[in-house]
C-alpha positions in Angstrom: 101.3 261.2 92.0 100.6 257.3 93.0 103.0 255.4 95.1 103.1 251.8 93.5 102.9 249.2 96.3 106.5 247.6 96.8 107.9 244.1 96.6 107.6 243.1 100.4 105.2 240.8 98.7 108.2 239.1 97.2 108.0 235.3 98.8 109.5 232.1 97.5 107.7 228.5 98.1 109.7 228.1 101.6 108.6 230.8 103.0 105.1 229.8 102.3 105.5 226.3 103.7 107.0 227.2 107.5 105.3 230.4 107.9 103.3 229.7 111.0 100.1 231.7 110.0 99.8 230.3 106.4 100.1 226.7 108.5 97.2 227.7 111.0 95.0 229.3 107.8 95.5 225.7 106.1 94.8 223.7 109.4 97.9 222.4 109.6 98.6 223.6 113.0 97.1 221.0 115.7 97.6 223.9 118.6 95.2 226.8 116.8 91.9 226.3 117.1 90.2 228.9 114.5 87.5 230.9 115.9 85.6 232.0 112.9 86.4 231.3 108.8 85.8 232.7 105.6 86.4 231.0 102.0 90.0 233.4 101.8 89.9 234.3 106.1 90.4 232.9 109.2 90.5 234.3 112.9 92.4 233.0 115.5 93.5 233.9 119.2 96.6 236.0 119.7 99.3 233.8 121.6 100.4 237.0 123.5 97.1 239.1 124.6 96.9 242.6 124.7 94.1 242.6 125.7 90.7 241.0 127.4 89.6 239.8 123.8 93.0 239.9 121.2 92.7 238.0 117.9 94.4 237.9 114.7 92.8 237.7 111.5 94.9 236.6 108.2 94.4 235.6 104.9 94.8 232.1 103.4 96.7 233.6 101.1 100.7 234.3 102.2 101.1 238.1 102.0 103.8 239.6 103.5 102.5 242.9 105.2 100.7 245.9 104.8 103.2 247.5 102.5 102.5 244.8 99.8 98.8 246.2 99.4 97.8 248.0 96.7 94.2 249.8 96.0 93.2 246.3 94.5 93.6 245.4 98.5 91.1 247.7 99.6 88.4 245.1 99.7 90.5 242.8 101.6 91.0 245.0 104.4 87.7 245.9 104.6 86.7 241.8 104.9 89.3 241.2 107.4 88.4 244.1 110.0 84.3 242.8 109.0 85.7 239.3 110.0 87.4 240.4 113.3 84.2 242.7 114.5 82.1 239.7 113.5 83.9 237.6 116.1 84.0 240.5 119.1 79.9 240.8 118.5 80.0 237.0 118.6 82.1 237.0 121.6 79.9 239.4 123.4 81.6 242.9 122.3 78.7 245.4 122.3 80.9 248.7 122.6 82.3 248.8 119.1 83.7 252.5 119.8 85.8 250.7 122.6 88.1 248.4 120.0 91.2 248.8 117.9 91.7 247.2 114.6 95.2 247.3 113.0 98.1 246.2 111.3 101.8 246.8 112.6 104.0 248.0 110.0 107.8 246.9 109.3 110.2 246.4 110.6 107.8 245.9 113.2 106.2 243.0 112.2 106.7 240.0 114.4 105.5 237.3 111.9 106.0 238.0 107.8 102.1 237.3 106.9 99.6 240.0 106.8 97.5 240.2 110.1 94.9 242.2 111.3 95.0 242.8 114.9 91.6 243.1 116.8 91.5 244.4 120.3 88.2 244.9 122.9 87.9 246.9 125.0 90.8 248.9 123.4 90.5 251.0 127.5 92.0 247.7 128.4 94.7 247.4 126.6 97.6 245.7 129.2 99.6 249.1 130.3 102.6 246.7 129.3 101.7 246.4 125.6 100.2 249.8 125.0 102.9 250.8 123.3 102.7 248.0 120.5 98.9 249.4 119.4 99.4 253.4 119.4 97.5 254.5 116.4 98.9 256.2 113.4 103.1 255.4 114.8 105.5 253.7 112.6 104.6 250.8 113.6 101.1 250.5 114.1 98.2 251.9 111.8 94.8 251.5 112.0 92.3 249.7 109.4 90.6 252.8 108.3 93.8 254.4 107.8 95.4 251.7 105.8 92.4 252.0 103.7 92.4 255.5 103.0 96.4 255.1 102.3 95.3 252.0 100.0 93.7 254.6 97.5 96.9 256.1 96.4 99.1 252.7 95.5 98.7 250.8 92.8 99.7 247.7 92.2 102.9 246.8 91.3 104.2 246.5 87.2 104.1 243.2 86.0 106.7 241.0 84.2 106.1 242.0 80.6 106.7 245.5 81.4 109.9 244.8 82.5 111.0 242.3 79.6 113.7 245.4 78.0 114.4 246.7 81.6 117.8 245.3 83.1 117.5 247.4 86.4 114.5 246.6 88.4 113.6 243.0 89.6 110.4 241.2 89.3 108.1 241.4 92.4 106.2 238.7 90.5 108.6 236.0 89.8 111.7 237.4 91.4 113.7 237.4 88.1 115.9 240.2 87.2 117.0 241.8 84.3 120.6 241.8 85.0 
């Protein structure tokens, strides 16, 4: 059986216009400088290392977390974890077995837009923020496992499915039937 992805997608217009990572993906944030961009991408410096080489990579487009993904999100993540290992190789990474790629999971999310979270060397991970990047917890899972998860959701039903339902809401347009 499929688990359908759920409506932490769910975002009004306000939300879009002060969330800080949809301002740095539009360059509208003087104090980011991106690192590296894509068309749909962009990579950025964590404010708060974890380690020696910490960066963030998010998509222009506002998406909540990693429980609004679906299987149709598969090639997403797969971009944004190429996107992050491009910049450790252009940063000088060599030791690709020695970095962690992930997303934090909520509640443990510390800013409501998907980001991918790219460490090197993942051995030097600050002993203080260890905790926050522990594979496979509640709160953090890794880019390959997210993936694989990926397989088993699909995407959420759409408005015209619900037109004779009164029970559920929208994820799409946040209208209910009630």
């Amino acid at each position: 059986m499929e688990d359908t992805a759920t409506n932490w997608s769910n975002s009004d217009v306000n939300d879009v216009e002060t969330c800080i990572f949809c301002l740095i993906a539009n360059k509208k944030d003087e104090n980011t400088k991106i690192i590296k961009e894509t068309k749909d991408l962009v990579c950025f410096s964590d404010i708060f290392p974890g380690a020696p080489h910490h960066y963030l990579v998010v998509p222009r487009e506002h998406i909540l977390s990693c429980f609004s993904l679906h299987k149709g999100h598969i090639d997403l993540v797969e971009r944004m974890a190429k996107l992050g290992k491009d910049v450790l190789h252009d940063q000088g990474i060599t030791d690709m077995a020695d970095i962690r790629l992930g997303f934090h999971q909520p509640p443990f999310i510390s800013v409501g837009h998907l980001h991918l979270h790219v460490l090197a060397p993942a051995s030097q991970i600050s002993k203080y923020m260890l905790y926050k990047f522990i594979p496979e917890t509640n709160s953090f899972v890794t880019e390959e496992v997210l993936r694989k998860r990926l397989k088993s959701i699909s995407p959420p039903l759409r408005c015209h499915y619900l037109e004779n339902c009164k029970l559920f809401q929208c994820i799409n347009c946040a209208q209910t039937g009630l």
